[in-house]
C-alpha positions as CSV (number, residue, x, y, z in Angstrom):
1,X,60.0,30.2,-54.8
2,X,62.2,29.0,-52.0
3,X,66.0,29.6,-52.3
4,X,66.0,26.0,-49.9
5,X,66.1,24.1,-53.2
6,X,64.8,20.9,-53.6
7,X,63.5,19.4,-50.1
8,X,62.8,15.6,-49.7
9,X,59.6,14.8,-47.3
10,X,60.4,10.8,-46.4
11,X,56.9,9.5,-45.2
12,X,56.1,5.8,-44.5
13,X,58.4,3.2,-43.9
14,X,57.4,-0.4,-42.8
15,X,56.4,0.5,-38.7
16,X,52.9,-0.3,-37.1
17,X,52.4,4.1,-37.5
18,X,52.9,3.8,-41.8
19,X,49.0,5.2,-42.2
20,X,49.8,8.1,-40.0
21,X,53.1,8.5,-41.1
22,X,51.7,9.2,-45.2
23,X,49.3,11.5,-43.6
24,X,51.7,13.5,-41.7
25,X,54.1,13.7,-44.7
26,X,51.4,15.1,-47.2
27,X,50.5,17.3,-44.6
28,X,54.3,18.4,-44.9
29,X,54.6,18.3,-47.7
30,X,51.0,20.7,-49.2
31,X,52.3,23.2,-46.4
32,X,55.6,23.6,-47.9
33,X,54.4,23.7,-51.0
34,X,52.3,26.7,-49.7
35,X,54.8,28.4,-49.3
36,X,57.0,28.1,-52.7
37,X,59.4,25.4,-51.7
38,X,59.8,22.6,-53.9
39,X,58.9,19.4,-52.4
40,X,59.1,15.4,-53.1
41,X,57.5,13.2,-51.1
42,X,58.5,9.6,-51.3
43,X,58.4,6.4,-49.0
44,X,61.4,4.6,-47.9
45,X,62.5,1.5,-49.7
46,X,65.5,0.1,-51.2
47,X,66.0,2.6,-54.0
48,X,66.2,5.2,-51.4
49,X,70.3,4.7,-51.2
50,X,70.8,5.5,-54.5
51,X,68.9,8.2,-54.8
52,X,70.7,10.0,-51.5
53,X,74.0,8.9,-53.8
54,X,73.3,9.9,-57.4
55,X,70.9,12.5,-57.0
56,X,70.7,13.8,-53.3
57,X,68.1,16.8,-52.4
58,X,69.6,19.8,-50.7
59,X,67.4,18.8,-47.1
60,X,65.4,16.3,-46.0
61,X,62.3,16.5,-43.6
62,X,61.7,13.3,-41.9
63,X,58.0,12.4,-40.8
64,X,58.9,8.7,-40.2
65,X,57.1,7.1,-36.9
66,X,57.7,4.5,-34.6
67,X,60.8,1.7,-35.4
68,X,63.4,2.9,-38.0
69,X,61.6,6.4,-38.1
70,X,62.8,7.6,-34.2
71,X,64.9,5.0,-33.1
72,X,67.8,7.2,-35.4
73,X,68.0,4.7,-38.0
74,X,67.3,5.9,-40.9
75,X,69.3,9.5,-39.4
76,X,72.2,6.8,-39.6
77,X,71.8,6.5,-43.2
78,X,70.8,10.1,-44.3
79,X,74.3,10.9,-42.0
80,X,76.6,8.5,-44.3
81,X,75.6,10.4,-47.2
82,X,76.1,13.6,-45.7
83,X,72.0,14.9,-46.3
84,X,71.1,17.5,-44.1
85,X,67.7,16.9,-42.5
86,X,65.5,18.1,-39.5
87,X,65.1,16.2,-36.4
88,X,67.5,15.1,-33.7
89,X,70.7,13.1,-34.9
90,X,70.9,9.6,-34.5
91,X,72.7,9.0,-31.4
92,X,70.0,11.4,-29.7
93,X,67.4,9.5,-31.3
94,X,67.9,6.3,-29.8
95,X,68.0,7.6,-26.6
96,X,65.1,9.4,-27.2
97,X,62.8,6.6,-28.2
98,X,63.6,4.4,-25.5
99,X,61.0,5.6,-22.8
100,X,62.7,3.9,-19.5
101,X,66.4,5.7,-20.4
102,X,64.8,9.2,-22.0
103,X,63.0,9.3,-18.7
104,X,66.3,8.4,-16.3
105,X,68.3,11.0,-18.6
106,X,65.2,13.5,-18.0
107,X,64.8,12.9,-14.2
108,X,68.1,13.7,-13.8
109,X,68.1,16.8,-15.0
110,X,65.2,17.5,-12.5
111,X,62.1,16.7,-13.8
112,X,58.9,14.7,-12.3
113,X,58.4,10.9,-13.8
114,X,56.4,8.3,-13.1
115,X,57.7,5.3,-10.8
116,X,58.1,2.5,-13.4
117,X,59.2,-1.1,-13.9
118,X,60.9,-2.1,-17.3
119,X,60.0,-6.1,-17.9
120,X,61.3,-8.1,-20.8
121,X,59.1,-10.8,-22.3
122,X,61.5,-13.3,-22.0
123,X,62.1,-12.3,-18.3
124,X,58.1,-12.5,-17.7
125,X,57.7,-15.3,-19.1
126,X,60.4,-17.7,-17.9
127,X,60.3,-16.3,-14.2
128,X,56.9,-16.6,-14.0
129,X,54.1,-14.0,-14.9
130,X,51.6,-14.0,-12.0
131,X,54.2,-14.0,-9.5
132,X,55.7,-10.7,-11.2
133,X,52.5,-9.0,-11.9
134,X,51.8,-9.3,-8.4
135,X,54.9,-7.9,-7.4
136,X,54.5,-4.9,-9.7
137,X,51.2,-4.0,-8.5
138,X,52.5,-4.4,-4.5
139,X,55.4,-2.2,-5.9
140,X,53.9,0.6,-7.6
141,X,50.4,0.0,-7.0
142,X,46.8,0.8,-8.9
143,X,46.0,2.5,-11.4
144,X,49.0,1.7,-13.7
145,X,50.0,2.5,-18.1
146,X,51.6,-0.3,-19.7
147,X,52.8,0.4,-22.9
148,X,56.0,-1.2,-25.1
149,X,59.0,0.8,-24.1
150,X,59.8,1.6,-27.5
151,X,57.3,2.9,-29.9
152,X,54.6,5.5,-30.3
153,X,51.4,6.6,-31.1
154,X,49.9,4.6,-27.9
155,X,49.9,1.2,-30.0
156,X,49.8,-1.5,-27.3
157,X,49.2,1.3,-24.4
158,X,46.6,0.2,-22.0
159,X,45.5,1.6,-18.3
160,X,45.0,-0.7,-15.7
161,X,42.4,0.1,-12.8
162,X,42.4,-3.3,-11.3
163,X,45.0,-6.4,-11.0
164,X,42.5,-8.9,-13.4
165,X,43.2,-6.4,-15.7
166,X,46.8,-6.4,-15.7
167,X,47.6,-9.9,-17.7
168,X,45.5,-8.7,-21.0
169,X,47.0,-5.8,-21.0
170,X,50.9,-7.1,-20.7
171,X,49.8,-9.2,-24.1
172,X,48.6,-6.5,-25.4
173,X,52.0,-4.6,-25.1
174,X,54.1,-7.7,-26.2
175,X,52.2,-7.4,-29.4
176,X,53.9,-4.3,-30.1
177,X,57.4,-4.9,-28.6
178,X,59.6,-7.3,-26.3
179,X,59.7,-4.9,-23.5
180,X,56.9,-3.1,-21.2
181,X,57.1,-0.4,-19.6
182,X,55.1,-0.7,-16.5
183,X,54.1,3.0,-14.7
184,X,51.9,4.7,-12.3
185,X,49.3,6.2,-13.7
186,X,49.5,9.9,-12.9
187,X,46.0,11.3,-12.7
188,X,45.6,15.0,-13.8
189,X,44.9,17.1,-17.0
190,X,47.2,15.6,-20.3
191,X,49.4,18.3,-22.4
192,X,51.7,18.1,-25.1
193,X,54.5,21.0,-25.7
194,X,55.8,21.6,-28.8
195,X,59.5,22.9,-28.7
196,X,61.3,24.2,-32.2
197,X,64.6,25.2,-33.0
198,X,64.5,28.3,-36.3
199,X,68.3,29.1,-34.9
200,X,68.4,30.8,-32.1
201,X,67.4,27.7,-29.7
202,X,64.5,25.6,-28.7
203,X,61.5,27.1,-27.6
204,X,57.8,26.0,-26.5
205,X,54.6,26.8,-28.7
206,X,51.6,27.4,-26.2
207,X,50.7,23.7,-24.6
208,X,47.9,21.9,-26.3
209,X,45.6,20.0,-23.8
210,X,43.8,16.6,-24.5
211,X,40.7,15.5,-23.7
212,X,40.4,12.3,-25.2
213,X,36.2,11.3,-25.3
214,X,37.1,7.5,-23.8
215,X,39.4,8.9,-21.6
216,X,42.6,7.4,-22.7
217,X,45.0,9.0,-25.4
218,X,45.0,5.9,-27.5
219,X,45.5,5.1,-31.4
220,X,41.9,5.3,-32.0
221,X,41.6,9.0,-30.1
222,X,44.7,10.0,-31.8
223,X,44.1,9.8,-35.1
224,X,40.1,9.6,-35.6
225,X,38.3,12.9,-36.1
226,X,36.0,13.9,-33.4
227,X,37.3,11.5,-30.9
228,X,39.7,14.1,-28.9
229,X,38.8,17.5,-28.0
230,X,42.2,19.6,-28.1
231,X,41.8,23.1,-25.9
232,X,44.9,25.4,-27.4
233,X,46.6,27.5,-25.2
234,X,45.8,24.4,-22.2
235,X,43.5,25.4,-19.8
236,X,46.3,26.1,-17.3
237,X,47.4,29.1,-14.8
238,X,50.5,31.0,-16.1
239,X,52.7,29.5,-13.7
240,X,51.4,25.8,-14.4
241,X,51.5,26.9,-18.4
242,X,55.1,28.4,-17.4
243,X,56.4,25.4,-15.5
244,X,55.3,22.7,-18.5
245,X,57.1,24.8,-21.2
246,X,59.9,25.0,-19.1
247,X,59.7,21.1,-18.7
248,X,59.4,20.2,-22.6
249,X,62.8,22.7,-22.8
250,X,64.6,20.7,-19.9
251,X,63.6,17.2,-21.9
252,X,64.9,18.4,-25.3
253,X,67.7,19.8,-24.3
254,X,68.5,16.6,-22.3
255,X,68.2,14.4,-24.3
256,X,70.8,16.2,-27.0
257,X,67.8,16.9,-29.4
258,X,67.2,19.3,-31.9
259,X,65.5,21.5,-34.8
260,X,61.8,20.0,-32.9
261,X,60.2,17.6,-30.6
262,X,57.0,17.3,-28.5
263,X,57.1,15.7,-25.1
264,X,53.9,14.6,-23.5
265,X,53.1,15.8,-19.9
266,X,50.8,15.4,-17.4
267,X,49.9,18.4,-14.6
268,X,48.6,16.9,-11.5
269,X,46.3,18.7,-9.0
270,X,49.1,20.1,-7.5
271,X,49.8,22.0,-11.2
272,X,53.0,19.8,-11.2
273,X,54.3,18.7,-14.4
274,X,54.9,15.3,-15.1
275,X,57.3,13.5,-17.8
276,X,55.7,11.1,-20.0
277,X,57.7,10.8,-23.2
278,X,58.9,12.7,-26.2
279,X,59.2,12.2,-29.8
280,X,61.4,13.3,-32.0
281,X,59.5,12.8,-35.2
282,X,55.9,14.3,-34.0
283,X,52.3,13.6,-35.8
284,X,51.7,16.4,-38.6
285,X,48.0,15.0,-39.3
286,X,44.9,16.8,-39.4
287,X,44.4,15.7,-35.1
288,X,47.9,16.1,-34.7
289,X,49.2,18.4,-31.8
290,X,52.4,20.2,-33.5
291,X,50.1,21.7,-36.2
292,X,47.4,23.1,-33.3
293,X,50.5,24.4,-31.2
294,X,52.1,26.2,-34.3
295,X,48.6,27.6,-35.2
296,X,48.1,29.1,-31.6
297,X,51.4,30.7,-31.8
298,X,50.2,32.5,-35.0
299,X,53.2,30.4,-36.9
300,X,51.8,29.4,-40.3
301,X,52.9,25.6,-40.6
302,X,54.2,26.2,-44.0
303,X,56.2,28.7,-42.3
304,X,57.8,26.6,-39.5
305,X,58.7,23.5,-41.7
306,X,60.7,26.0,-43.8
307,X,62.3,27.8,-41.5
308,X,63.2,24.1,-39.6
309,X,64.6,23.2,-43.3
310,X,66.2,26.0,-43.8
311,X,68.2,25.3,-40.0
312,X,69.2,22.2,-40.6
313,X,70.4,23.1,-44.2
314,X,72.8,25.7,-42.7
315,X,74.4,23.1,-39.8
């Protein structure tokens, strides 16, 4: 058996990414089982405070998505009661989930990101919304990504190739959240880079490229098997492969994070990487991207959730 004691897998929660959430955290969970750790895993309600106070487990690994799971918080919580747990702290977490300031705090520390408009729905809506859409698409011209500024898994994402297709797609992103982000669409090959933390500081695992079959990234291609290919190592020149792990190091470290995270990229023709996002509580599904980098490196998951536990149980 582990000597990490009794570790607490918290999978769930009430966000629009709950499915994928209690996939990701039996995922978790089986893998450390694999390899003799002792594992709970348990959805987040109200008994959840009494539990951290009465009878608290010696770490916690978080696989909470979207609101309450990244925006830091439940971190907030699992910090009052003094619970170690992997994943960024709560401070960095909010900054993190909040596309439009993670990507000003990562361009300043010298990456490429997307030109980008940040609109409120109560700005859109009472200044009026044909004469701003028009204005965004004479800004940053066609094609654009609108997607909620705070959120993940690509709920209410949407490319837009034409202006006529710009007013569906703003509803469709006020369905998930009362702001849009509004970018240029970067055309070019879509990677994801793992970076872990073990102790002796953040690294990347080998990039993993997507190829969705629709061509957009979205929930659907995400999480339905079959619907993505995933090419692991990325079909990338050394330098290009170089440059993007040296990008998803620059974003965590930016943005104060810790213990793991996976920020999404996109090389252009140019073998430039560009910022998309990052998230601080990654997919651990059966498609997901952190398992397929891990696996690449020849890191048994089992493995790597452990060692992660066992890093934020010595902080």
């Amino acid at each position: 058996m582990s000597d990490l004691g009794r570790v607490l897998v918290l999978a769930g929660g009430l966000s629009h990414e709950r499915d994928v959430s209690l996939r990701s955290g039996r995922r978790v969970a089986d893998a450390l089982r694999s390899v003799g750790v002792e594992v709970e895993q348990r959805d987040v309600d109200a008994s959840l405070v009494d539990r951290l106070r009465e009878d608290a487990p010696d770490a916690i690994f978080p696989v909470l998505h979207g609101v309450t799971g990244e925006d830091g918080a439940l971190r907030q919580v699992l910090d009052l009661y003094g619970v170690p747990y992997v994943g960024a702290d709560a401070a960095a977490c909010r900054t993190a989930f909040d596309k439009p300031v993670a990507a000003t705090m990562v361009g300043k520390s010298g990456l490429h990101t997307p030109e980008s408009v940040v609109l409120g729905h109560d700005t859109f809506r009472e200044l009026g919304a044909a004469a701003l859409m028009s204005a965004v698409v004479q800004q940053i011209g066609l094609p654009l990504v609108v997607k909620p500024a705070r959120g993940g898994s690509a709920l209410g994402a949407s490319i837009v190739r034409s202006a006529e297709e710009l007013p569906t797609a703003m509803v469709n992103c006020y369905a998930y959240g009362p702001v849009a982000l509004i970018e240029r669409y970067v055309d070019g090959i879509e990677v994801a880079v793992t970076v872990v933390d073990t102790g002796d500081g953040p690294r990347a695992l080998p990039a993993v490229e997507i190829v969705p079959d629709s061509g957009f990234y979205d929930y659907e291609a995400r999480y339905t098997a079959g619907a993505t290919e995933f090419v692991v190592p990325a079909r990338l020149a050394a330098d290009v492969a170089d440059a993007c792990a040296a990008a998803a190091v620059t974003a965590h470290v930016a943005l104060g994070l810790r213990d793991l995270s996976r920020s999404d990229l996109v090389v252009d023709a140019d073998g430039v990487p560009w910022f998309l996002e990052v998230n601080v509580a990654p997919g651990m599904t059966e498609t997901s991207l952190v398992p397929l980098a891990a696996e690449a490196a020849g890191i048994e998951l089992g493995v790597l959730c452990r060692d992660l536990l066992a890093a934020a149980a010595a902080r």
